[in-house]
N, C-alpha and C positions, 0 to 999 in steps of 0.2 A: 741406228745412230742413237747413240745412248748421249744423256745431260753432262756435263760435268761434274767433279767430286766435289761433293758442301754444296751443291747449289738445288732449289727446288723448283717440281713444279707445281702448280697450284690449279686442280680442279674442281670444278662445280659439283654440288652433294647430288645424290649419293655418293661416293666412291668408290670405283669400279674395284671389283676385290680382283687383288695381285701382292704378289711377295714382295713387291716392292713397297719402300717407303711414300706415297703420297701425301699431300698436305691439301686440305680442302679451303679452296678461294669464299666459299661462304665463312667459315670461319674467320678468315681473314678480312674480310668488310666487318665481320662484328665487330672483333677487336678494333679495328681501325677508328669505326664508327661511335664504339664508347670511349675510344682515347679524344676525338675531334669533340663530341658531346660535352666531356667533363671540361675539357680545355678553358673550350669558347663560355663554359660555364662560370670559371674563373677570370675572365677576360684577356684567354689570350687571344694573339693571333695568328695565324698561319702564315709560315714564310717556307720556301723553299731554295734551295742551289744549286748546282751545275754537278752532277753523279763523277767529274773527273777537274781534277785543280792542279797545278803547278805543286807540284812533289816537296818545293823548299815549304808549304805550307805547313806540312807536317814535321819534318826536320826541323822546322826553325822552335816548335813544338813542344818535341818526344825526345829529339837528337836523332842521327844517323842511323841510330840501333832500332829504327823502327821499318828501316827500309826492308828487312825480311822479312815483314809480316804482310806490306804493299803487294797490289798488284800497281806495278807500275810501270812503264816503257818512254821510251822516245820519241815525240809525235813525229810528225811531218813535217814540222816547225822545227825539227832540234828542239824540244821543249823537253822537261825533264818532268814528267806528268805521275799521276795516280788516281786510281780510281778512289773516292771516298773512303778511308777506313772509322769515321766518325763524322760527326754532325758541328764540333762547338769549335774547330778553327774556321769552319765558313762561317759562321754565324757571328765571330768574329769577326773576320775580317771583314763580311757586310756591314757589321753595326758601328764598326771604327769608318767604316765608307762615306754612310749618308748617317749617321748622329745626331748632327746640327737639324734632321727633318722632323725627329722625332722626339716627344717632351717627355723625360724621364720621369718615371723609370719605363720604360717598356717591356711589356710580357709577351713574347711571342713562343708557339710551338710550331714543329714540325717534325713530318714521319716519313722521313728518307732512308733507300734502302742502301747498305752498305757493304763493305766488303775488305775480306782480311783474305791473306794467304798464310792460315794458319792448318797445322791437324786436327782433324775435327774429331768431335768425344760429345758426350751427353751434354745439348742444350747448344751447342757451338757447331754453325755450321761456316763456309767461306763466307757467306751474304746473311743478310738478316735484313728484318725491315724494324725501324727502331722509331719510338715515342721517343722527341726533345721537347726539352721544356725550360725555358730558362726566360730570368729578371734581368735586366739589363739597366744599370747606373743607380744602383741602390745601397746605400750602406748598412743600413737598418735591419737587425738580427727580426725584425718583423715580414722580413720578404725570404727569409730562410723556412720560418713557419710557415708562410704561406705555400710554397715548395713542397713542402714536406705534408702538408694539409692534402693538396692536389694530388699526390702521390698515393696517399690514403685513398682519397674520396674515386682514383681513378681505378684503384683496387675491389674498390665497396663496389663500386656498377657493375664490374664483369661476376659480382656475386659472392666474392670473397670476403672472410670475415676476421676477424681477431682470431679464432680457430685458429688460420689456415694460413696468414703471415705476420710478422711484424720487423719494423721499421727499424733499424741499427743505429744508432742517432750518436757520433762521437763528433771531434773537432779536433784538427792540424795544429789549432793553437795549442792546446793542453799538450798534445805532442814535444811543439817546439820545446816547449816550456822544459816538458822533461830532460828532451835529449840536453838542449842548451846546461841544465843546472848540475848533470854528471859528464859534461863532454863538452871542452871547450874549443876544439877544433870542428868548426863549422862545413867544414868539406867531407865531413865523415857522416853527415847527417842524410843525402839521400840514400848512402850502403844502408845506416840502419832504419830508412823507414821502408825499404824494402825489405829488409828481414821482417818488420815486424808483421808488414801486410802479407806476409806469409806462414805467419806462425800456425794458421788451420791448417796448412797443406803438407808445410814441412814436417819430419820425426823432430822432436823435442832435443835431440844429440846432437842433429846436424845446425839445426835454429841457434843451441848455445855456441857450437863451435863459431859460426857466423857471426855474433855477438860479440865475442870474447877478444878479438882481435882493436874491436869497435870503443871496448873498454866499458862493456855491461856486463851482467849476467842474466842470464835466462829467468832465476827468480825474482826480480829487482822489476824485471818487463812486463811480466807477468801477474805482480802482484798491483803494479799499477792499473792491468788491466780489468782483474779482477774486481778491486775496489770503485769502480764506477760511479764516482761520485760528478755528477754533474757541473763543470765553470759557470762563469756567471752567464757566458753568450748560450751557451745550451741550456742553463734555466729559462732561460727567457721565452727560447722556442718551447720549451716544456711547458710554460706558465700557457703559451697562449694556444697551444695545440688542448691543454686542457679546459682552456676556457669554449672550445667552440667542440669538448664532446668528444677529443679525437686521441685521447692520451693514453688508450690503453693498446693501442695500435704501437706504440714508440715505448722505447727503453735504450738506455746509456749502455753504449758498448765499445769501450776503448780498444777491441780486437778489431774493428773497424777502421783502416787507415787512410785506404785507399791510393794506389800504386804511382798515380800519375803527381809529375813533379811539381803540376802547376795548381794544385788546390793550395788554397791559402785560408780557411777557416773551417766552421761548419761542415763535413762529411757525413753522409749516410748511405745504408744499403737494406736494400727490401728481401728478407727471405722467407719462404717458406717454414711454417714450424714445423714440418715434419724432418726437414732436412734432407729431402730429397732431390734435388736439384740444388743447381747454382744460381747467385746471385739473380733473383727477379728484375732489380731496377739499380742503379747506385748515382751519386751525385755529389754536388757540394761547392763552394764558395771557390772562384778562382779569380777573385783581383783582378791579376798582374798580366792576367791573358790575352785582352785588347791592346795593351800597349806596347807587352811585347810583338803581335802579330802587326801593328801599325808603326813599327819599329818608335814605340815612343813619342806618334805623334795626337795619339788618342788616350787617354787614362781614363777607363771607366770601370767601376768595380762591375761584377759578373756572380751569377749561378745559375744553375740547371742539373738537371739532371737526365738521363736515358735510361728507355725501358723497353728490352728487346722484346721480338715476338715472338722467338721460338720456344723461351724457357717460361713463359706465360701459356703461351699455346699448352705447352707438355702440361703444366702446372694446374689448366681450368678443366683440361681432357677425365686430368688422374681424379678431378674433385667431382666429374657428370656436371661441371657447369655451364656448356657448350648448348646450345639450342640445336633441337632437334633443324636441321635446315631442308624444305622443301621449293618447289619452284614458286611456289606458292600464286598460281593464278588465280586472276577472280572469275572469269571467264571462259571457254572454251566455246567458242562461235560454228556449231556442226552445221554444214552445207550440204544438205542432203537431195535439193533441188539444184541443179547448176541452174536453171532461168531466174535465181534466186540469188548467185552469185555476187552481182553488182552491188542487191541491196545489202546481200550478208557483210561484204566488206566497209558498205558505208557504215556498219554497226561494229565494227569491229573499231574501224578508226574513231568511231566518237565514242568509245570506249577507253583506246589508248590516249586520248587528247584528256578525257577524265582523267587519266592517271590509274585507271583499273587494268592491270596486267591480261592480259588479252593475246592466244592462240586461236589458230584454226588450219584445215586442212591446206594447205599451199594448191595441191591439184587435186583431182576428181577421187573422192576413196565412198567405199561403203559407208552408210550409218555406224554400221557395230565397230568398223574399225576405225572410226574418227570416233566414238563415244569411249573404246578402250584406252584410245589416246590422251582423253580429257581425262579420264582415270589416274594412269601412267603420269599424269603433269599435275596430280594433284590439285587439280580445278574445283575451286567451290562452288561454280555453278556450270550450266551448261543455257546455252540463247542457239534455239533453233528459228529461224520463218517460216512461217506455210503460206502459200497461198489458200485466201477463204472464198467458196465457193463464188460468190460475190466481184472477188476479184481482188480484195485488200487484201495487203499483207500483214496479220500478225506476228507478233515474236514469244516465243513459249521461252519461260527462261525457269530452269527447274533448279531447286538447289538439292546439291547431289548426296550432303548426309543426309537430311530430312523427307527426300524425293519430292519436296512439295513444290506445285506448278501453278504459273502466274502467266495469265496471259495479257501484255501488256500492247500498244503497238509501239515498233519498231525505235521512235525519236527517244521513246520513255526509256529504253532498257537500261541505262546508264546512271540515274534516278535511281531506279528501281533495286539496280546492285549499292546503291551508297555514294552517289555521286552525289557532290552538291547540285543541285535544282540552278 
């Protein structure tokens, strides 16, 4: 029985060599754990939501044209359902929910996994498990900087440097601006922000034919885009990204648009400088998002951003930024007496009660083969008992790169590995 297409599974390090694609679950708590780090570091908080919502949640959204990317079906209710394809219409429509409980603005994150029914290519698989992070009821181009800071600073911790990505920093408004002052038919304006958010991908022939109908020209789009000259709301995040240190990270990039209809200012996307991968992170200012999803009975402005883990993952792999990941015991409890049994286990669990990672033979084995085990599990130490002629029992606890032995008794061993006393 083989997984499904796009979908993974996630095993403990080492990993077992096979032709198959593996993804290693140590790595995955890293990442996890320096996203939940930086977060709570900036004071967000953690929220979560339900992995399957009522289908109009997204259409009411994207539009209809989103339903073939869904995995979606019929419940049992006659409901018209879907499994998650993003994170920011739950988080809508909870924050349009209970509002009135919390005192603006609020910053909360969350790392839910998701799921598209799309073909999958480099960096894109069906599911992903994705970093949100979004401001809630803020108008102030100072919680755009802050966004965009976090974004940085959640990059800096997994080790990356100005090197190795930087920050695409445009704005919807500068957009409007443009199309509005050469095009005064309003309804032609999402055709051409989807041409433009495509202009890296499309041939330059096919981009102007797309344009031309639109009533631009492909140089005209281009030179706008070119010329990078920052508005007044993206100095502002530039002024203050530079005042905490963070400015060489970010640069103005009006090829920057971002595809989705409902951003309404500030945009950004995080890539690699090598250009080897897609898009790291992308995000930006969406208003009109809560009111629409509480059909107008909530108005609270909005941003965030997401940051997938597979093209991160590829991304820290390709840079050796990944930690070596072992089982990492402190311990390894060998029982080489079974009339020794009872006390071994009492040491074992006031081990684990310490918080010191703690193995031992389950049933009766050899010395050498419970010592090659401690090996095998990468144990920094080893705690054997002996009985002493006497009749006490002490505990030898040897630490296994230096082989040096300590004989302490039994209560102490715990202490003795780095327990607090």
């Amino acid at each position: 029985m083989e997984r499904l297409p796009g979908f993974r599974d996630f095993y403990p390090e080492p990993l077992p060599p096979t032709k198959d694609e593996l993804w290693s679950m140590d790595a995955r708590n890293h990442i996890f754990d320096t996203w939940r780090a930086v977060a709570r570091r900036y004071g967000f908080r953690e929220y979560d939501g339900p992995p399957l919502e009522p289908l109009e949640l997204y259409t009411n959204k994207s539009g209809d044209e989103i339903v073939a990317q869904l995995f979606n079906f019929e419940d049992k209710g006659k409901r018209a359902v879907a499994m998650r394809p993003e994170m920011t219409p739950t988080l809508a429509r909870m924050a349009a929910a209970q509002e009135r409980a919390y005192k603006k603005p609020f910053k909360w994150f969350s790392i839910p996994q998701l799921f598209r029914y799309e073909k999958q290519q480099k960096g894109r698989k069906r599911e992903h498990f994705q970093l949100n992070c979004d401001i809630i009821g803020e108008n102030d181009r100072a919680a755009d900087a802050e966004l965009v800071a976090l974004l940085i600073d959640t990059l800096r911790a997994l080790g990356l440097t100005s090197a190795d990505f930087v920050v695409r920093l445009s704005s919807r408004n500068a957009w409007t601006e443009f199309f509005a002052s050469r095009c005064p038919d309003a309804t032609k304006a999402y055709d051409f922000f989807q041409v433009v958010d495509k202009l890296e991908r499309n041939r330059a022939e096919d981009s102007a034919a797309l344009l031309a109908p639109l009533g631009f020209k492909l140089e005209e789009v281009q030179a706008f885009i070119t010329g990078g000259q920052p508005n007044a709301e993206l100095q502002l995040i530039l002024d203050q990204l530079t005042a905490r240190g963070l400015r060489e990270f970010v640069r103005i990039d009006y090829g920057v648009i971002r595809g989705l209809a409902y951003y309404t200012g500030p945009v950004f996307e995080a890539f690699d400088i090598k250009g080897e991968f897609r898009a790291i992170c992308g995000g930006g200012r969406y208003d009109q998002l809560i009111k629409q999803v509480s059909g107008g009975k909530v108005d609270l402005p909005a941003l965030g951003f997401g940051m997938g883990d597979v093209v991160l993952f590829e991304l820290l792999k390709s840079r050796g930024l990944l930690p070596a990941f072992t089982a990492g015991l402190a311990a390894y409890v060998l029982i080489e007496d079974e009339t020794l049994r009872a006390e071994s286990l009492r040491v074992v669990q006031q081990l684990r009660e310490a918080a010191l990672p703690t193995e031992f033979s389950l049933t009766p084995a050899k010395g050498d083969k419970q010592f090659k085990r401690a090996l095998e599990l990468n144990a920094a130490h080893t705690v054997r008992l002996e009985r002493q002629p006497d009749g006490a029992v002490v505990a030898r606890v040897k630490h296994l790169a230096t082989r040096t032995e300590n004989v302490v008794a039994p209560g102490e061993v715990a202490v003795r590995l780095g327990a607090k006393p």
